[in-house]
N, C-alpha and C positions, 0 to 999 in steps of 0.2 A: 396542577395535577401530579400526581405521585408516581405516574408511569408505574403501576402495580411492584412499586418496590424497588424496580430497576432502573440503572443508568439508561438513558433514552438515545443509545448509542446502537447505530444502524450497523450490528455485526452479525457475524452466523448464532450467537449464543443465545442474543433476544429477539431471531425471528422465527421463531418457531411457529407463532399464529400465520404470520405470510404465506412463511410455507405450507402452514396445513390449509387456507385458503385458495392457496394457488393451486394444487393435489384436489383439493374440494370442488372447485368452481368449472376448472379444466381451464383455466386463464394462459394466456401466452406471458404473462409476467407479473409480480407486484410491485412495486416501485416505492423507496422506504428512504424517511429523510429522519433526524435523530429531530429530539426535541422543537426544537428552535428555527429548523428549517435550513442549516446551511452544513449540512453532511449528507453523504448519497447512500444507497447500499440498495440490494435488488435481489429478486430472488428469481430464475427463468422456469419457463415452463413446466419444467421434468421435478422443480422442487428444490432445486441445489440451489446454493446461496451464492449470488457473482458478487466477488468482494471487492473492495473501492481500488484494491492497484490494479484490475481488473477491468473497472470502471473506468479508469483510468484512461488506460492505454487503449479502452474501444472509443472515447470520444477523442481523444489527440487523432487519432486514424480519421476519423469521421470528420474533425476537421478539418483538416487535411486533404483527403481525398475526395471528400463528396461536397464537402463549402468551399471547397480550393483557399481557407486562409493559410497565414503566415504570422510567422512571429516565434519567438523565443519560449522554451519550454522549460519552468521551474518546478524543479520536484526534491521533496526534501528527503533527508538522509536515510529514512526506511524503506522508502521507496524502493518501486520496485525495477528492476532492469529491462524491462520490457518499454518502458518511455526512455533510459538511453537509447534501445536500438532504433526507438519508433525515431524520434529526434536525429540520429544519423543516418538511416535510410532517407528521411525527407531531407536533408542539407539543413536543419534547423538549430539556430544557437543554443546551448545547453546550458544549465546552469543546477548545481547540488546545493542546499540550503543547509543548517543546522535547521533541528525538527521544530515545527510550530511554524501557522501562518503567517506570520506577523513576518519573518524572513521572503516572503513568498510575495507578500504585498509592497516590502519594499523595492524591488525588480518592477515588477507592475505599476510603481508610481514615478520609476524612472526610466523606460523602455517600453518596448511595443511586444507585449509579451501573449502568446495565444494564450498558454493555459498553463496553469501554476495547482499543484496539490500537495499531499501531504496522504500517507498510508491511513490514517483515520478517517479517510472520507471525505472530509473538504478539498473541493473542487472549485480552483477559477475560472472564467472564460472570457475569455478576448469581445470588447464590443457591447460589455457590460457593466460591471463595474468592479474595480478591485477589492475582494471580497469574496467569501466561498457561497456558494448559493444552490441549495440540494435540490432545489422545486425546479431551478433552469436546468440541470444536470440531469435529472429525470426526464424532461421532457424533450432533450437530447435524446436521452436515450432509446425515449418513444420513437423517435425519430429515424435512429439506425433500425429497428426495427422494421419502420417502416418502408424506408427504402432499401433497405439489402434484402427484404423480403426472408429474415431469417430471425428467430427466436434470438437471446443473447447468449444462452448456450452457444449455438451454432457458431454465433460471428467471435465467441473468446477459442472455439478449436478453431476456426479460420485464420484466426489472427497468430494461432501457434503453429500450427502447419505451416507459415510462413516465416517466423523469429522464433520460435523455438519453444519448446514446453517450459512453464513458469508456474511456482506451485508456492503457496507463501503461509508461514505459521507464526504466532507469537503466543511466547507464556511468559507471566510476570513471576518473581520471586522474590516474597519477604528478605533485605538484606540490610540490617543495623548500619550507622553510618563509618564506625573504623572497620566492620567487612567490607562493606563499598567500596571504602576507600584502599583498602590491601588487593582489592579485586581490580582495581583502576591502575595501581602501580604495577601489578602484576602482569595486564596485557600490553601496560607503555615499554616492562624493562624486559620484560622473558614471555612473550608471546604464543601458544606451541606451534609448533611445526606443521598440526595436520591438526581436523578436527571432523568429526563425523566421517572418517576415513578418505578427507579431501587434502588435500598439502594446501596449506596456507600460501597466498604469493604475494599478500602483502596487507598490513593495518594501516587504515585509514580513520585517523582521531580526528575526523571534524566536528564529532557531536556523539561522544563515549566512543567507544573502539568498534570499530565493523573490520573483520577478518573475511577478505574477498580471496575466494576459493574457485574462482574463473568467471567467462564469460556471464554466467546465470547461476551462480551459487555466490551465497554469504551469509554470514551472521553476525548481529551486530549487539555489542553489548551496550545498556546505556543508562545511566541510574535517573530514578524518578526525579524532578526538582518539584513535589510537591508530597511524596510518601515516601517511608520508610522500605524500598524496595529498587530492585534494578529489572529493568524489560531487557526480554531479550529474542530479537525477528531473527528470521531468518528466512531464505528464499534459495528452492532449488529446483532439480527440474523434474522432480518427482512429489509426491506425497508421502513417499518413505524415505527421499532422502530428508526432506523436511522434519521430519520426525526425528531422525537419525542428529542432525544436525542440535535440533534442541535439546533434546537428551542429555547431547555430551555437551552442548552450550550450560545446561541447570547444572550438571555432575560436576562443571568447572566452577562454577559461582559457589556452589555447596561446600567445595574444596577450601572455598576463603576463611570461611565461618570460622 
C-alpha cells in the first residue's frame, strides 16, 4: 500500500483522519499503529494527539501501579524525562541507550527489563517478547482506560499534576556533511552558555550532543545516519518553551552553514 503518499508513521502530522474521526464519531479514543504494526500513537477524546513519550510514560505507570510488575526501564536518548522520574519514584533500575531499538533489545536479552522504548513510538513490554509491538501497546492502553476510568487526556494531566508538566517538539533540518560536521565540533569544543533563555548545566554526547537545561528541559542535537540532514528534539515544560527552544536550536545549526 502507499499509505496515500506518506510515511506510515503514527505522529500528529499524519493523523489528521483519526482525529477527524474521533471529533466525528464522539469516540473516547483512536488507537494508531505506523505501517508494520510495531509503533504506537493515539489520539484522546477531545481530538489532540497523545504522542508516544507520552505513551510512554502512561504505560510504565500502568505497569507498575495497576499489574504491580517490575523490572528495569530502557529509554533511549530522545526520550523523554518523564520515564527518568517515573523509574525513580518506583525504585526501578534505569538505563539511557544511544537512539534506535536495537540498543533497547540488547538489555532485554540480558536482563529482566519491563519496558524499553524509543521517542518514535516503539514500545516493549515485559512478559512478551523483546521487540516493539504497537497492537499490545494499544491494547494497553485500552486498558488504562479502562480501569482509571478516565480518557487518556485525563490520566497524561494526572500523571503531570504529579512529575511535572512535560511538553516535547522536533524539527529536522537539511545540513550537508562538512556543516554537520562544523556543527558537531562546534557543541563538543564551545558549547553556548544558555539557549532558549535556559543556562546550559551540562552536554551529554551519548548519541549527537543533548544540552540538558534542568530537571524537564533539553535539546538535543543529532545528525541523520541515513539523510543529508541533522534532528533536532527538544523537551520542556511548556509548549512555548518548546518552541523557544527549537528556534534557537535551527538559528544555531543555520549558524554552521
Amino acid at each position: 500500500p502507499s499509505f496515500g503518499g506518506l510515511a506510515p508513521e503514527p505522529i500528529a502530522r499524519n493523523l489528521g483522519p483519526a482525529v477527524e474521526a474521533v471529533r466525528a464519531r464522539g469516540a473516547r479514543a483512536a488507537l494508531v499503529t505506523d505501517g508494520d504494526g510495531d509503533r504506537v500513537g493515539a489520539v484522546d477524546a477531545t481530538g489532540e494527539v497523545v504522542d508516544a513519550q507520552r505513551i510512554f510514560a502512561l504505560l510504565l505507570q500502568h505497569l507498575v501501579e495497576v499489574r504491580g510488575w517490575r523490572g528495569s526501564v530502557i529509554k533511549t536518548f530522545a526520550g523523554t524525562r518523564m520515564v527518568d522520574k517515573l523509574a525513580t519514584r518506583y525504585g526501578l533500575p534505569f538505563r539511557e541507550t544511544p537512539i534506535g531499538f536495537k540498543y533497547v533489545c540488547e538489555y532485554a536479552l540480558k536482563e529482566d527489563v519491563l519496558i524499553g522504548g524509543e521517542e518514535s513510538g516503539g514500545i516493549g513490554i515485559k512478559n512478551h517478547m523483546p521487540e516493539r509491538d504497537g497492537l499490545l501497546c494499544n491494547l494497553l492502553l485500552a486498558e488504562i482506560m479502562a480501569v482509571r476510568g478516565r480518557t487518556l487526556g485525563e490520566q497524561v494531566a494526572a500523571l503531570m499534576e504529579e512529575i511535572g508538566p512535560h511538553f516535547y517538539g522536533r524539527q529536522d533540518l537539511p545540513l550537508a556533511g562538512d556543516a554537520r560536521q562544523r556543527l558537531l565540533n562546534r557543541l563538543a569544543s564551545d558549547p553556548p552558555a544558555s539557549i532558549g533563555g535556559f543556562a546550559v548545566e551540562r552536554v551529554d554526547p551519548l548519541d549527537g550532543y543533548k544540552l540538558v537545561l534542568g530537571p524537564s528541559r533539553w535539546i538535543l542535537f543529532r545528525p541523520s545516519g541515513t539523510e543529508p540532514l541533522v534532528r533536532v528534539y527538544a523537551e520542556g515544560e511548556s509548549p512555548e518553551e518548546v518552541e523557544r527552544l527549537l528556534a534557537d536550536g535551527l538559528r544555531l545549526v543555520a549558524s554552521t552553514r
